[in-house]
C-alpha positions in Angstrom: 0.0 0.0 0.0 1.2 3.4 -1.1 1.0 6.0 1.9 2.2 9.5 2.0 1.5 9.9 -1.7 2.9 13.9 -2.7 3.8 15.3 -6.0 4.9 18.6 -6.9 5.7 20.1 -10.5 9.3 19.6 -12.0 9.1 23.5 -13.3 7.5 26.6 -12.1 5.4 26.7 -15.2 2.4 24.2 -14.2 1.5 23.3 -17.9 4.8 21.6 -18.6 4.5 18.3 -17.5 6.7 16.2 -15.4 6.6 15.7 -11.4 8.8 14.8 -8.3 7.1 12.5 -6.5 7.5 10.6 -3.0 5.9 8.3 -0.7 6.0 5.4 1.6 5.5 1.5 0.4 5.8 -1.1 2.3 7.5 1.2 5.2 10.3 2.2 3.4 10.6 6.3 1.7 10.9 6.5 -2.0 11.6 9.3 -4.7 11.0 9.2 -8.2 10.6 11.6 -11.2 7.0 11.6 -13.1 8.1 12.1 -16.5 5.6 13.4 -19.0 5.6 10.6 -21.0 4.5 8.4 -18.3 7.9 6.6 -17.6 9.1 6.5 -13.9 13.0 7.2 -13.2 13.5 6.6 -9.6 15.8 8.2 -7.2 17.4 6.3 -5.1 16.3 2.7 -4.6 13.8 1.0 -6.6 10.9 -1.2 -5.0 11.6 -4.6 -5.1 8.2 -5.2 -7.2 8.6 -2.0 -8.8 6.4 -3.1 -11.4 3.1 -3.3 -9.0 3.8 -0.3 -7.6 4.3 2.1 -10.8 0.5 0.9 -11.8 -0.2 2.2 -8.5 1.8 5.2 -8.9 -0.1 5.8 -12.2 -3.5 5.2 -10.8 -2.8 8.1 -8.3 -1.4 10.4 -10.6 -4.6 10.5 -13.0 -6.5 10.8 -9.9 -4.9 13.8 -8.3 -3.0 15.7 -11.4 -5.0 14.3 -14.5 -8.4 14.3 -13.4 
Protein backbone atom coordinates (compact mmCIF):
# COMPACT_ATOMS: atom_id res chain seq x y z
CA UNK A 1 0.00 0.00 0.00
CA UNK A 2 1.15 3.44 -1.14
CA UNK A 3 1.03 6.03 1.90
CA UNK A 4 2.19 9.53 2.02
CA UNK A 5 1.55 9.86 -1.67
CA UNK A 6 2.94 13.86 -2.65
CA UNK A 7 3.80 15.28 -5.99
CA UNK A 8 4.91 18.61 -6.90
CA UNK A 9 5.66 20.12 -10.53
CA UNK A 10 9.33 19.60 -12.05
CA UNK A 11 9.09 23.45 -13.33
CA UNK A 12 7.51 26.62 -12.12
CA UNK A 13 5.38 26.73 -15.22
CA UNK A 14 2.43 24.23 -14.24
CA UNK A 15 1.53 23.33 -17.91
CA UNK A 16 4.80 21.61 -18.57
CA UNK A 17 4.45 18.28 -17.52
CA UNK A 18 6.75 16.20 -15.41
CA UNK A 19 6.57 15.73 -11.40
CA UNK A 20 8.78 14.83 -8.26
CA UNK A 21 7.07 12.47 -6.53
CA UNK A 22 7.53 10.62 -3.03
CA UNK A 23 5.85 8.33 -0.71
CA UNK A 24 6.01 5.45 1.57
CA UNK A 25 5.50 1.46 0.43
CA UNK A 26 5.82 -1.14 2.33
CA UNK A 27 7.47 1.15 5.17
CA UNK A 28 10.33 2.22 3.40
CA UNK A 29 10.55 6.31 1.67
CA UNK A 30 10.90 6.53 -2.02
CA UNK A 31 11.61 9.25 -4.66
CA UNK A 32 10.99 9.18 -8.19
CA UNK A 33 10.63 11.58 -11.25
CA UNK A 34 6.99 11.59 -13.13
CA UNK A 35 8.12 12.08 -16.50
CA UNK A 36 5.59 13.44 -19.00
CA UNK A 37 5.62 10.62 -21.02
CA UNK A 38 4.47 8.44 -18.31
CA UNK A 39 7.87 6.58 -17.59
CA UNK A 40 9.06 6.51 -13.93
CA UNK A 41 13.00 7.23 -13.19
CA UNK A 42 13.49 6.60 -9.57
CA UNK A 43 15.80 8.24 -7.18
CA UNK A 44 17.42 6.31 -5.07
CA UNK A 45 16.31 2.70 -4.62
CA UNK A 46 13.80 0.97 -6.60
CA UNK A 47 10.93 -1.17 -4.95
CA UNK A 48 11.56 -4.60 -5.10
CA UNK A 49 8.19 -5.23 -7.19
CA UNK A 50 8.57 -2.02 -8.83
CA UNK A 51 6.38 -3.06 -11.37
CA UNK A 52 3.10 -3.27 -9.05
CA UNK A 53 3.82 -0.33 -7.56
CA UNK A 54 4.34 2.05 -10.80
CA UNK A 55 0.47 0.93 -11.81
CA UNK A 56 -0.15 2.21 -8.50
CA UNK A 57 1.79 5.21 -8.92
CA UNK A 58 -0.13 5.81 -12.16
CA UNK A 59 -3.51 5.25 -10.80
CA UNK A 60 -2.76 8.09 -8.35
CA UNK A 61 -1.43 10.39 -10.59
CA UNK A 62 -4.61 10.46 -13.01
CA UNK A 63 -6.53 10.82 -9.93
CA UNK A 64 -4.88 13.75 -8.29
CA UNK A 65 -3.02 15.74 -11.39
CA UNK A 66 -5.00 14.34 -14.46
CA UNK A 67 -8.42 14.26 -13.42
Amino acid sequence: MIAHFRFKPMFENIQIPGWFISFYYNQQYYKAEYLKDGNIRWVGETPEDSEEVEKKVHELMLFHVYD
